[in-house]
C-alpha positions in Angstrom: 145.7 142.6 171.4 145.1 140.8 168.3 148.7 140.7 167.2 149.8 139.5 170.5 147.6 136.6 170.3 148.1 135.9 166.8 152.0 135.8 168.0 151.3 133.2 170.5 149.4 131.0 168.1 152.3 131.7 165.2 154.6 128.5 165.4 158.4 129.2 165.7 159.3 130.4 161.8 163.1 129.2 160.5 162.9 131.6 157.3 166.3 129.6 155.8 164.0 126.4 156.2 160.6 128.4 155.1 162.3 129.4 151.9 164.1 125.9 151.1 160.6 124.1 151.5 159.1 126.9 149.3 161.5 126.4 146.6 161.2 122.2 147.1 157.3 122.5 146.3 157.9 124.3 143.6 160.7 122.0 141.9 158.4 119.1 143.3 155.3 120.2 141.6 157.0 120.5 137.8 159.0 117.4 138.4 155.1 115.5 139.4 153.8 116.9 136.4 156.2 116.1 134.0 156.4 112.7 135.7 153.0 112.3 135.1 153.3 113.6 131.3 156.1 111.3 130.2 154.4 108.1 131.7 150.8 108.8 130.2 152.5 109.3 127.1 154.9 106.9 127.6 154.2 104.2 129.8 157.6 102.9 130.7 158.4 103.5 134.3 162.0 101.5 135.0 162.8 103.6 131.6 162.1 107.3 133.3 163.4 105.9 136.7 166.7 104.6 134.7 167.1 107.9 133.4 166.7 109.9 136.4 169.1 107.6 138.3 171.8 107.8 135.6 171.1 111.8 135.1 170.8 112.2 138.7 174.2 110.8 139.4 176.3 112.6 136.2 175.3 115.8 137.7 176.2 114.9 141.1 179.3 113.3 139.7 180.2 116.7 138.2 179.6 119.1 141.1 181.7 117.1 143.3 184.5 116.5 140.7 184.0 120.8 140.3 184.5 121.5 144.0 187.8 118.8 144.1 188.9 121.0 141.7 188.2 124.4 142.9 188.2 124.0 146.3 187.3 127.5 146.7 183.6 126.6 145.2 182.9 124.4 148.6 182.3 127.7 150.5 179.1 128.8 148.3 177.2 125.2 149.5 175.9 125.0 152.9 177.8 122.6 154.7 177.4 118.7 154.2 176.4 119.5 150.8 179.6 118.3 149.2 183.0 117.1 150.0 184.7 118.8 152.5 188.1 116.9 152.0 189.3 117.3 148.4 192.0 114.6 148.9 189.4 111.8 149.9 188.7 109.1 147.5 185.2 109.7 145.6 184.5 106.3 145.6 184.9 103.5 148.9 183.4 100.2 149.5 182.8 101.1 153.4 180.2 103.8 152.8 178.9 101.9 149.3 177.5 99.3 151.8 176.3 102.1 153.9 174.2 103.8 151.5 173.8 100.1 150.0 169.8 99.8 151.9 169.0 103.4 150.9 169.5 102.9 147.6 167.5 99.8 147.4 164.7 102.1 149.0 165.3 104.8 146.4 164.6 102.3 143.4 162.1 99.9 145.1 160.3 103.0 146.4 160.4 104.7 142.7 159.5 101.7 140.8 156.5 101.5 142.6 155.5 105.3 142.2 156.1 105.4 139.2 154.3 102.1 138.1 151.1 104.0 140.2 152.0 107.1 138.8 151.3 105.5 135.1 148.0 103.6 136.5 146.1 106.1 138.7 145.3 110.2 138.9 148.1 112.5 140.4 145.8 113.4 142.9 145.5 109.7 144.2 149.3 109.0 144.3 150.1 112.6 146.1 147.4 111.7 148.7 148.3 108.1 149.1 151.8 109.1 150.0 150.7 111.9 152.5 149.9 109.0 154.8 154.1 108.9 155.1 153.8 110.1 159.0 151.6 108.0 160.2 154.0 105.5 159.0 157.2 107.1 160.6 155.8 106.9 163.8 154.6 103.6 163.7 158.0 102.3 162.6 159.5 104.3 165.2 157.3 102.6 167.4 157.6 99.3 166.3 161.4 99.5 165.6 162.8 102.0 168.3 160.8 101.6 170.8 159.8 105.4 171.1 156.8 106.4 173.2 154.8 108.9 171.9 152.2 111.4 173.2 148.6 111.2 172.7 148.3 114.4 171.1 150.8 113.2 168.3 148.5 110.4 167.3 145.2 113.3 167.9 147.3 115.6 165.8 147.8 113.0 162.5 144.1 112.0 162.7 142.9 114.9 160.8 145.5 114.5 158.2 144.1 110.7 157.7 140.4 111.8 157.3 141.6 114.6 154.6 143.6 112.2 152.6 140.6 110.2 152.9 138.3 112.2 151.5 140.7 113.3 148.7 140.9 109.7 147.6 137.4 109.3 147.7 136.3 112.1 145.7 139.2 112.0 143.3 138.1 108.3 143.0 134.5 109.3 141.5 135.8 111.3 138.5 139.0 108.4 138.1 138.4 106.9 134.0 140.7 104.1 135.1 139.0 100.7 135.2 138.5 99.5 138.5 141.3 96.7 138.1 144.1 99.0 137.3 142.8 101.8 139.9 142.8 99.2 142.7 146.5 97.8 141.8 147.7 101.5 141.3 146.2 102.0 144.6 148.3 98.8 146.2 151.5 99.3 144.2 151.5 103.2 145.5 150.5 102.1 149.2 153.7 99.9 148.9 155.7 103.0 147.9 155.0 105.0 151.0 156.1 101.7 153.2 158.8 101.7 150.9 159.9 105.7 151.2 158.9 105.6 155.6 161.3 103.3 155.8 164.2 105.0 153.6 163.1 108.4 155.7 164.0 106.6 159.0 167.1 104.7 157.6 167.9 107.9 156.3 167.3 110.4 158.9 170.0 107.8 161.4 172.4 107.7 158.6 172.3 111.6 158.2 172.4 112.5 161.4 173.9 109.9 163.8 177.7 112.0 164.5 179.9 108.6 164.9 182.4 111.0 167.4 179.6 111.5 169.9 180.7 109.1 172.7 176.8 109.5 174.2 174.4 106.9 173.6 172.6 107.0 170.1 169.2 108.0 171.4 166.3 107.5 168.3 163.8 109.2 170.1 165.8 112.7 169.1 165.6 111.7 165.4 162.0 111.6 165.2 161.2 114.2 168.1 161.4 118.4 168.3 164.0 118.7 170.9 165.2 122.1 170.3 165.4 124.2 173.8 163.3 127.3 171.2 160.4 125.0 171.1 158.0 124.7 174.9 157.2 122.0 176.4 153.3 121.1 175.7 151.8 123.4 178.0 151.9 127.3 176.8 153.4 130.3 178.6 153.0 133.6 178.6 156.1 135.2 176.4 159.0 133.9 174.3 161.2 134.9 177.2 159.7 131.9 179.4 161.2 129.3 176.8 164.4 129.9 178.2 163.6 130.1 182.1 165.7 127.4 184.0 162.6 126.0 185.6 160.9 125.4 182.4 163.8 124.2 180.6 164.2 121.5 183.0 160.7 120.7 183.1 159.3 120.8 179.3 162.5 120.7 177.4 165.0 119.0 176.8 168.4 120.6 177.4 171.6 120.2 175.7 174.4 118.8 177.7 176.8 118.1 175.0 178.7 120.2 172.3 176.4 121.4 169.2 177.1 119.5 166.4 173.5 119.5 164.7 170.4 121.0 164.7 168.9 118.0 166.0 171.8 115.4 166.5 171.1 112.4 169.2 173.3 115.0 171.8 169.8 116.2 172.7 168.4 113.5 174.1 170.8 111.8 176.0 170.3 108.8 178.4 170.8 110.4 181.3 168.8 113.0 180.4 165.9 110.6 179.6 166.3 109.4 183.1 166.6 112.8 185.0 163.2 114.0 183.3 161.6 110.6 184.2 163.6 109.0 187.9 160.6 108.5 189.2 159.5 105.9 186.5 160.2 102.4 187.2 160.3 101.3 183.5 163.0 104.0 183.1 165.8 101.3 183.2 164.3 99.0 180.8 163.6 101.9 178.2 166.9 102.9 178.6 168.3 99.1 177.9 166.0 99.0 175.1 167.4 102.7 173.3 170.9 101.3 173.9 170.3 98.1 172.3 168.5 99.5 169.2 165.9 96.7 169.4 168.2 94.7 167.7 166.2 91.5 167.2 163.6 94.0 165.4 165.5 96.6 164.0 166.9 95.4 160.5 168.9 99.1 160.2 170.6 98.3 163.9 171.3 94.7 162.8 172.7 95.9 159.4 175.1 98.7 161.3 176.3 96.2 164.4 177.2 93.4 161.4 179.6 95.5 159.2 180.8 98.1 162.0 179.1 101.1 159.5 179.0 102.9 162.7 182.5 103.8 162.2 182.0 105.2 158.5 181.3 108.2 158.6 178.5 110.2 157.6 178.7 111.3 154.0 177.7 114.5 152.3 174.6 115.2 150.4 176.1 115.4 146.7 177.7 111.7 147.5 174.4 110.0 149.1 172.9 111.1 145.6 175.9 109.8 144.0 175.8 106.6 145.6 172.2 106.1 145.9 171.6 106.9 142.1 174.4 104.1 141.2 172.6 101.9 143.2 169.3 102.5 141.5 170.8 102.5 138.4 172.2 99.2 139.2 169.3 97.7 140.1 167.1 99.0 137.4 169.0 98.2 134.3 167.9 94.5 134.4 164.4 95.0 134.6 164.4 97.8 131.8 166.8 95.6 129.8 164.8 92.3 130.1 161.2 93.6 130.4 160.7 96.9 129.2 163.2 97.1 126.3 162.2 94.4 124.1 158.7 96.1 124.6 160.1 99.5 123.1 161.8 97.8 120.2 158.6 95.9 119.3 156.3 99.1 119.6 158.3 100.6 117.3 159.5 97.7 114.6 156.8 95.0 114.6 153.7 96.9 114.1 154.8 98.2 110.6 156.7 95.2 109.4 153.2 93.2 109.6 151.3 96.3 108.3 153.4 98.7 106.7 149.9 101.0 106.7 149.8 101.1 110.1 151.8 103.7 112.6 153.1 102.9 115.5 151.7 104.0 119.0 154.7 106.5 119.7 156.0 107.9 116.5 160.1 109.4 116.2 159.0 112.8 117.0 157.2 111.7 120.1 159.8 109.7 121.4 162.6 112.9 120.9 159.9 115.3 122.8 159.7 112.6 125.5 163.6 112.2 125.7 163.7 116.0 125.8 161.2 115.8 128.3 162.6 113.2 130.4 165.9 115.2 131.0 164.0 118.1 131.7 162.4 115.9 134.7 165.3 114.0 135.6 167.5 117.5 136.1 164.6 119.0 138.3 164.3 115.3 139.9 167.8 115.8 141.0 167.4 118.8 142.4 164.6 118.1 143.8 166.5 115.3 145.9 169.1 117.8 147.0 166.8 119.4 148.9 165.3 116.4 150.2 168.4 115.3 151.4 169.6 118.8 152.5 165.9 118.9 154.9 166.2 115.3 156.1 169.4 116.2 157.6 169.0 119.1 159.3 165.3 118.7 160.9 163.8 115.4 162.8 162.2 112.6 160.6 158.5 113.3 161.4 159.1 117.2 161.3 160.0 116.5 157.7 157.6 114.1 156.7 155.3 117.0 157.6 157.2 119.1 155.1 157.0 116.1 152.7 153.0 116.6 153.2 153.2 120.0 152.7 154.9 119.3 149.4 151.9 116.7 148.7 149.2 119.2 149.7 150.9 122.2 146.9 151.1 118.9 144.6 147.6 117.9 144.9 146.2 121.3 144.6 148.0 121.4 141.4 147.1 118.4 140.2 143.5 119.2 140.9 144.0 122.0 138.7 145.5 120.2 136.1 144.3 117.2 134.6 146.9 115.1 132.4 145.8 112.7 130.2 146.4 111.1 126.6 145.7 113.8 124.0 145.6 116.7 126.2 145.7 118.6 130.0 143.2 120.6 131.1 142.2 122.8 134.3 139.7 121.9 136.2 137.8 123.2 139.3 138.5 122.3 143.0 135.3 120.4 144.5 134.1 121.1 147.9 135.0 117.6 149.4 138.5 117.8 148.2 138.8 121.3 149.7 137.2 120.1 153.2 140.1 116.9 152.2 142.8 120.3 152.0 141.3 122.0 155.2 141.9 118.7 157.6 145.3 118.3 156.1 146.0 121.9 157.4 144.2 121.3 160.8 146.5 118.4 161.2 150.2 120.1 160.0 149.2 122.9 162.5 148.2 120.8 165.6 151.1 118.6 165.0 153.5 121.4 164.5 151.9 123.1 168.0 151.3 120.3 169.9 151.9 117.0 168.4 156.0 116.7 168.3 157.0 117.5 171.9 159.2 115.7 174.1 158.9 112.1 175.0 156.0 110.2 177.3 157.0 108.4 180.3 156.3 104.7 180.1 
């Protein structure tokens, strides 16, 4: 009896997705605390984010010069990982201004992080940035157009109050002056904006299939459409998923080819309008999904202008490629004109004015924090290829949820261990930040049960 129930109330479990997220919370948690070791030490974030750019794209640079060379090596990576066509050109200027606005996300979104990251605790940043789906579905909201249940917007609220409480508690033991704690606060704030919108940019560039002739729907980017998920209401075995009646009633059904997991085939526009005829504001959604929103939506403005609709969608190891040139780009100025003349003097002027005095980061220091800064830069990297690997393969908001999943392993470990100057520590878990934990929980689980169902009626 109890197994049967605790069945019912198990979500549906992908163990190829259970064991990528697993292995993306780990890599996540040593690249956060390294992260957060290099910048205490070394406050210098356009230097660390230069060097994960440039490090990030060498080794992405190699794998896919590797497989154009032993083509055979393609078949060990899951598909959309690399190349699939040895004989195309690396490099193109089409899909360089495709990526173009992701990259700008990738280095506006780090420079902020990072810049917070070197201000505040851990713990704030992780639980700053676990606000990332309440700000997906406002800009799908805002942007798309999508209409969203009631229970999705019930479901986040707990994870709000947790992150809330997190921050508040983590803001009573904070050594920071109040000055620097408030602007880490705003600079990591503008981070999260920064990485929502990459995820939703990101997420239509991944997944949009430029063959499908249907209309690109965004609803089925940021919505579970998958005919294994139910419909809101509950029934009584897994066999009722796949009843006719209740396929036509909860879920949405696939009328096109499969081409991925969750591609914009499963939510057509005449699907939209056979679950919802009687509705008569189906037209004007329907006008409003095939326009894009247009006037509002910067992405759909960008695509229309240079025709990137006709690029076509590139692999995982190239958007790395790509997106890390692009940061590298962009980053290179600001560490050449700001934060390099600041290096040179913190380690020359000091002991030509006073030859008895040392300077703050001595030789040795700076070679442990070069080896140190590869170290984070490699598991950076891979970090980002399974990033990239989830954002393509599951909607937006069902992986922001595994983003805050990442952030709650994160902040548990950075509860645990406290960086600072001279030293890290453990420390012990207070009750207010494990009440902070528990709502977080409550909120992933009545989101993932309830919260990302199919699409309200207007």
């Amino acid at each position: 009896m109890f197994t049967s129930i605790f069945v019912k109330l198990l979500p549906p479990i992908s163990i190829k997705t259970t064991i990528t997220c697993l292995i993306w919370y780990t890599v996540s948690s040593i690249t956060s605390q390294l992260t957060k070791v290099i910048l205490t030490k070394f406050p210098y974030p356009l230097f660390l984010s230069q060097c994960q750019f440039l490090i990030g794209a060498s080794l992405a640079l190699m794998v896919i010069l590797t497989s154009k060379k032993f083509p055979q090596l393609i078949t060990i990576f899951p598909d959309g990982v690399v190349p699939s066509d040895t004989s195309r050109s690396i490099f193109s200027i089409s899909l360089l201004v495709k990526i173009l606005p992701l990259g700008i996300f990738q280095f506006t979104g780090k420079f902020f992080s990072l810049t917070a990251t070197s201000l505040i605790p851990l713990v704030t940043v992780s639980s700053i940035k676990a606000l990332s789906p309440l700000l997906i579905v406002l800009g799908y909201r805002i942007i798309y157009q999508v209409i969203f249940p009631y229970i999705t917007y019930l479901s986040l609220t707990p994870l709000l109050v947790g992150v809330i409480l997190i921050i508040i508690s983590d803001s009573n033991t904070n050594i920071s002056t109040e000055e620097l704690n408030n602007s880490g606060v705003v600079y990591c704030l503008i981070s999260t904006i920064i990485f929502a919108a990459q995820n939703i940019y990101g997420k239509q560039l991944m997944s949009w299939d430029n063959t499908d002739i249907n209309p690109h729907n965004p609803a089925s980017l940021v919505l579970n459409t998958d005919l294994s998920r139910p419909g809101t209401p509950m029934v009584d075995s897994n066999e009722d998923y796949f009843s006719d009646n209740l396929k036509s009633k909860f879920v949405r059904q696939r009328t096109g080819p499969f081409q991925l997991p969750y591609s914009t085939s499963d939510l057509t526009l005449n699907e939209k309008k056979e679950n919802h005829s009687s509705n008569t504001n189906t037209s004007q959604y329907t006008q409003i999904v095939e326009q894009n929103q247009t006037n509002l939506n910067p992405f759909a403005y960008f695509i229309d202008k240079f025709q990137l609709d006709k690029v076509s969608k590139p692999d995982k190891l190239t958007l790395i490629l790509y997106c890390s040139l692009v940061g590298s780009a962009f980053s290179i100025f600001g560490f050449s004109m700001n934060e390099l003349p600041k290096i040179y003097t913190e380690f020359t002027t000091a002991e030509l004015l006073d030859p008895t005095t040392t300077t703050k980061v001595t030789i040795s220091d700076f070679v442990t924090i070069l080896i140190l800064v590869v170290l984070d830069s490699l598991s950076h990297f891979i970090q980002s290829l399974l990033a990239f690997h989830l954002l393509g393969s599951i909607p937006a908001l069902s992986y922001s949820i595994a983003s805050m999943m990442k952030r709650i392993v994160i902040i548990t470990v950075s509860m645990l261990v406290v960086v600072q100057a001279n030293e890290s520590h453990f420390r012990q878990i207070t009750s207010q930040q494990s009440i902070g934990l528990g709502l977080i929980a409550i909120g992933l689980y009545s989101y993932d049960r309830w919260g990302s169902r199919s699409l309200k009626p207007r």
